[in-house]
C-alpha positions in Angstrom: 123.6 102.2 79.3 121.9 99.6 80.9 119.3 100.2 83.8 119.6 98.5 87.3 115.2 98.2 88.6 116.7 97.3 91.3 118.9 95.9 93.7 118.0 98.7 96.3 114.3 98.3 96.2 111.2 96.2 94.1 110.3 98.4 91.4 108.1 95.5 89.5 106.7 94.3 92.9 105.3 98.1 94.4 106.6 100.7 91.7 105.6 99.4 88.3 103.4 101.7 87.4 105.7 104.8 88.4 108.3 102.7 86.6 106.5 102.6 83.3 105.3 106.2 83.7 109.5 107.2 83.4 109.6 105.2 80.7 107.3 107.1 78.6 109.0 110.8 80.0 112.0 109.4 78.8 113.9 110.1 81.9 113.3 109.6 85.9 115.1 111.8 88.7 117.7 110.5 92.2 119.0 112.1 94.7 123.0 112.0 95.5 123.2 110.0 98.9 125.4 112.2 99.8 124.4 115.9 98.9 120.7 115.0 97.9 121.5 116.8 94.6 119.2 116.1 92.2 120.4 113.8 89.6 118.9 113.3 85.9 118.9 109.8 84.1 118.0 109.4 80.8 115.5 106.6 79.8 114.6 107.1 76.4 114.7 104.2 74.2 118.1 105.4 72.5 119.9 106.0 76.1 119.3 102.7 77.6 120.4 99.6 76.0 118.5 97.6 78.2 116.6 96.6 81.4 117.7 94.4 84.7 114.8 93.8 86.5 115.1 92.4 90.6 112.2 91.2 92.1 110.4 88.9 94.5 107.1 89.3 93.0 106.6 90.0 88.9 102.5 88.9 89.4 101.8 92.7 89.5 104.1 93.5 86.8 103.4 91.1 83.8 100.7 93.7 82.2 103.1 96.4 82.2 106.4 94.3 81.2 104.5 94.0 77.7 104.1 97.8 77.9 107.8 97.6 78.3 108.3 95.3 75.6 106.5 97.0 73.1 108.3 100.2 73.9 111.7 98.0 72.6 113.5 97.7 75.4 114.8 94.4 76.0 115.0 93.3 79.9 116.0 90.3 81.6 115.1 89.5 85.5 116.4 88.5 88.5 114.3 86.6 90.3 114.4 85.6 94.0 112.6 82.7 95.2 113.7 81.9 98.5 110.6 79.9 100.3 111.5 81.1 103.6 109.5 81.3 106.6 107.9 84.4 107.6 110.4 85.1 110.6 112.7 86.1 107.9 110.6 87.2 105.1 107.5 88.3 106.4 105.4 89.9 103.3 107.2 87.8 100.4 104.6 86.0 98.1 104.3 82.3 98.4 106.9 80.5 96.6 104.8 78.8 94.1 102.7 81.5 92.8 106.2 83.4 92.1 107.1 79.7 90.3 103.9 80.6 88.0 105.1 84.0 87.5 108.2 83.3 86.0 106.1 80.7 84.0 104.6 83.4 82.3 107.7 85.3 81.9 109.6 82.6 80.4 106.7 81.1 77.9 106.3 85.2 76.5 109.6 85.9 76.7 111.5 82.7 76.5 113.9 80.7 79.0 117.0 83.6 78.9 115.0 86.1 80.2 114.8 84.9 83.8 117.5 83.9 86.5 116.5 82.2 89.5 117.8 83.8 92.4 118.1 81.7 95.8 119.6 84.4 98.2 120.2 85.2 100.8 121.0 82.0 102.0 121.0 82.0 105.9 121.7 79.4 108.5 118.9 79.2 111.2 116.9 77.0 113.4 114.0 77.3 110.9 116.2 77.2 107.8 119.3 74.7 108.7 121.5 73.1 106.3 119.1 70.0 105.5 116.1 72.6 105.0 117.9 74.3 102.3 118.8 71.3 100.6 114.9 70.1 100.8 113.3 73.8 99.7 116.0 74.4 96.7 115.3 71.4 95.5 112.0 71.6 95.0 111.8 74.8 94.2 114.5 73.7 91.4 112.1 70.8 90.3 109.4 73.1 89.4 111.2 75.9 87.6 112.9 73.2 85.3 112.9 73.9 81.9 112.3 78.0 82.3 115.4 79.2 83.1 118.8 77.9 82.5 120.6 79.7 86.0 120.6 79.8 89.9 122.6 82.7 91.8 123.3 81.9 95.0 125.0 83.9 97.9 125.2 83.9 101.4 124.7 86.5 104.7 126.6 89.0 104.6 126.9 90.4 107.4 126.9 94.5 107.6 126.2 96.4 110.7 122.4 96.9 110.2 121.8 93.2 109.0 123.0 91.5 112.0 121.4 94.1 114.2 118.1 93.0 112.3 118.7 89.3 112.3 119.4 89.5 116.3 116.3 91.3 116.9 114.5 88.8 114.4 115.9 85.8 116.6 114.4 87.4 119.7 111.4 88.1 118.9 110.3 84.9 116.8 113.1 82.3 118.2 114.5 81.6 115.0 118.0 81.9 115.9 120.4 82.6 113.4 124.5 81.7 112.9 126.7 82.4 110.3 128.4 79.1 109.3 132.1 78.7 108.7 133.5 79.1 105.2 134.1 74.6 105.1 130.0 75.1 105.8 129.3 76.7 103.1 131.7 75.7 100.7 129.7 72.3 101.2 126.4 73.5 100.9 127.1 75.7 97.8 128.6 72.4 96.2 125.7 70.3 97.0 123.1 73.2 95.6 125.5 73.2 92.6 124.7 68.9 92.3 121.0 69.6 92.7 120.5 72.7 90.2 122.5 70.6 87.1 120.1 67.6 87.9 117.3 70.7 86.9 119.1 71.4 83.9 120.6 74.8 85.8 124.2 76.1 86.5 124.4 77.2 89.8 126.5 80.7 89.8 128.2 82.5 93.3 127.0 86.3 93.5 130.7 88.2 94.8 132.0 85.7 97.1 135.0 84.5 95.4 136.3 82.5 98.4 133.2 79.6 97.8 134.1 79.4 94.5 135.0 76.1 93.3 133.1 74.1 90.4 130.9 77.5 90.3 131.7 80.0 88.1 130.9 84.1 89.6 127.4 85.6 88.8 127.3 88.1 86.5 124.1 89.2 87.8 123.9 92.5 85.6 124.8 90.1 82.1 125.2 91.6 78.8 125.8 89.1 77.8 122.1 87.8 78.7 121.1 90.8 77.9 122.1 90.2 74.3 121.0 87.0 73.7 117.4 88.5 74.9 117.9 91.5 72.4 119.4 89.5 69.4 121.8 92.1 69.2 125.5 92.7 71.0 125.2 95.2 73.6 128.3 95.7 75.2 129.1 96.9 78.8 132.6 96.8 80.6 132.5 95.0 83.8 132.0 97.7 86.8 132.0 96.1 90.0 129.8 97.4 92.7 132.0 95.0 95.7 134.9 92.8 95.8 133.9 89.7 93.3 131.2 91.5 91.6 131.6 91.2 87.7 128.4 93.1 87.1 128.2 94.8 84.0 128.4 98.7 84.1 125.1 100.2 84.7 122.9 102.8 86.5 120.4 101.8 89.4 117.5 103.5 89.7 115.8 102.5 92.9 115.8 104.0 96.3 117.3 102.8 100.0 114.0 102.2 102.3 111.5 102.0 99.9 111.0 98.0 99.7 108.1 97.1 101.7 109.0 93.0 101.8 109.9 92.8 105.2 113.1 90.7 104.7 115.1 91.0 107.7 118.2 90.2 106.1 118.1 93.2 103.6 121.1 95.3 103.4 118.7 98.1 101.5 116.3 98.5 104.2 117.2 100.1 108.1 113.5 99.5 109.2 110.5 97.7 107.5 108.3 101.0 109.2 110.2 103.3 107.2 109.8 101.9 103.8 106.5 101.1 104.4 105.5 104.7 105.1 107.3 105.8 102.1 105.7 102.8 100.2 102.2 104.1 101.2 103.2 107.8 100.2 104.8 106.9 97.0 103.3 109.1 94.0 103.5 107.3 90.8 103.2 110.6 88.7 106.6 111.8 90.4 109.6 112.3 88.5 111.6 110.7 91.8 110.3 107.0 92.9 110.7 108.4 96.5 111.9 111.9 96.9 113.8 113.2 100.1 115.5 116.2 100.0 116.9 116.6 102.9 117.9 113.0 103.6 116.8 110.1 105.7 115.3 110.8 109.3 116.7 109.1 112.2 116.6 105.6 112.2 113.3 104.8 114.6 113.3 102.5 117.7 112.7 98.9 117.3 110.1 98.9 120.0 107.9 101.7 117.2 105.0 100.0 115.5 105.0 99.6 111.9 101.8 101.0 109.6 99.3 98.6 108.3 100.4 97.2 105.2 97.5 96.4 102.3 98.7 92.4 101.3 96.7 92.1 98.0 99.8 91.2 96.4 100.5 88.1 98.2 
């Protein structure tokens, strides 16, 4: 089995040390979304085959990923470093010291161990097609050399997101489009140009209809996985969305929990939410956030949102 820490939340960012604490119980506990049934997942080393970590900030993490390490799990990461403004990402670390962090990760761990992830790629007045081309370019300059892959992906847009994003454009005057599919064909070519001058392939996270030199992400990678391990672990592909060719695997994060303040993020209704649960996380717990009777009503916009300690950016 491998383990998914996580596409719904940043367990290396904000949960590392609960993260590490499973480890060592040899299992963690989720709710069913839909019944809130408690549900039991095995983390002991001979259950889990290995580790996919999604983050935005590893700095806090890199002490306890040798913990992990030394345990024998082998992990790989995927890593987004975006260098957006703070209208759309407004607690995110600054670009460069996340460069330095996947430094560190690479020089311990080597080169396979970490994919550059530049996603979500959105069109706005602060972030317009020559701005994108500018920023991943030099954000693909200096992570030359330490990893060998870019995924790249563009705004979805579900309900919630372009609720956020609207409200986003409001309040800060960033406003935001979503560029026809000719648009971002283009720009996902021209990303493609500039990551192989970095010595990167550029790879399309499930949208099969930009597809063109790119090959699809495989963003959950055995494959990767393997090469990390120096040993085959194997995994059918189990796609979580059209395009997808994931690798089979069990995420163990929680909706609402991720305190980032991206206002793009499909995993978060409202940045007051998850930062309340944030700030009443218990580490000791079996469950990274526990809520048994389900989510609360989603709050007004115009609610304040609790003060949020910074001392990882």
């Amino acid at each position: 089995m491998i383990i998914s820490a996580s596409y719904k939340t940043d367990i290396p960012a904000f949960y590392g040390e609960w993260f590490v604490n499973r480890l060592r119980a040899g299992y963690c506990m989720m709710r069913n979304p839909l019944n809130r049934r408690p549900i039991r997942v095995n983390l002991d080393r001979g259950s889990v085959d290995g580790i996919v970590f999604w983050t935005k900030n590893a700095r806090p993490f890199l002490d306890r990923v040798d913990v992990v390490a030394d345990m024998g799990y082998p992990f790989t990461f995927q890593y987004t470093i975006n260098g957006y403004p703070a209208s759309l990402e407004n607690h995110v670390v600054d670009w460069t010291k996340s460069v330095d962090a996947v430094r560190t990760l690479a020089a311990r761990y080597g080169p396979r161990c970490v994919v550059w992830r530049y996603d979500t790629i959105i069109f706005s007045r602060e972030t317009a097609p020559d701005f994108h081309l500018h920023n991943f370019a030099r954000i693909a300059q200096a992570l030359e050399g330490i990893t060998d892959e870019v995924v790249v992906s563009f705004l979805q847009l579900y309900r919630k997101t372009s609720r956020n994003m609207d409200s986003m454009a409001r309040s800060t005057g960033n406003d935001w489009w979503d560029p026809s599919l000719a648009e971002k064909r283009d720009m996902a070519e021209r990303l493609f140009e500039l990551a192989a001058r970095h010595g990167m392939q550029l790879t399309i996270c499930s949208q099969a209809d930009l597809l063109s030199v790119q090959k699809p992400s495989k963003c959950v990678d055995a494959q990767r996985l393997s090469d990390v391990a120096r040993r085959p672990i194997r995994a059918p592909i189990k796609a979580n969305r059209p395009g997808c060719e994931c690798a089979d695997n069990r995420d163990i994060g929680d909706y609402d929990t991720c305190p980032h303040g991206c206002v793009y993020c499909y995993a978060v209704r409202s940045q007051r939410l998850a930062v309340q649960r944030f700030r009443t996380h218990d580490p000791t717990s079996d469950y990274l956030y526990d809520d048994p009777n389900g989510p609360p009503a989603p709050h007004r916009p115009t609610d304040a949102v609790p003060t949020l300690p910074l001392e990882w950016l």
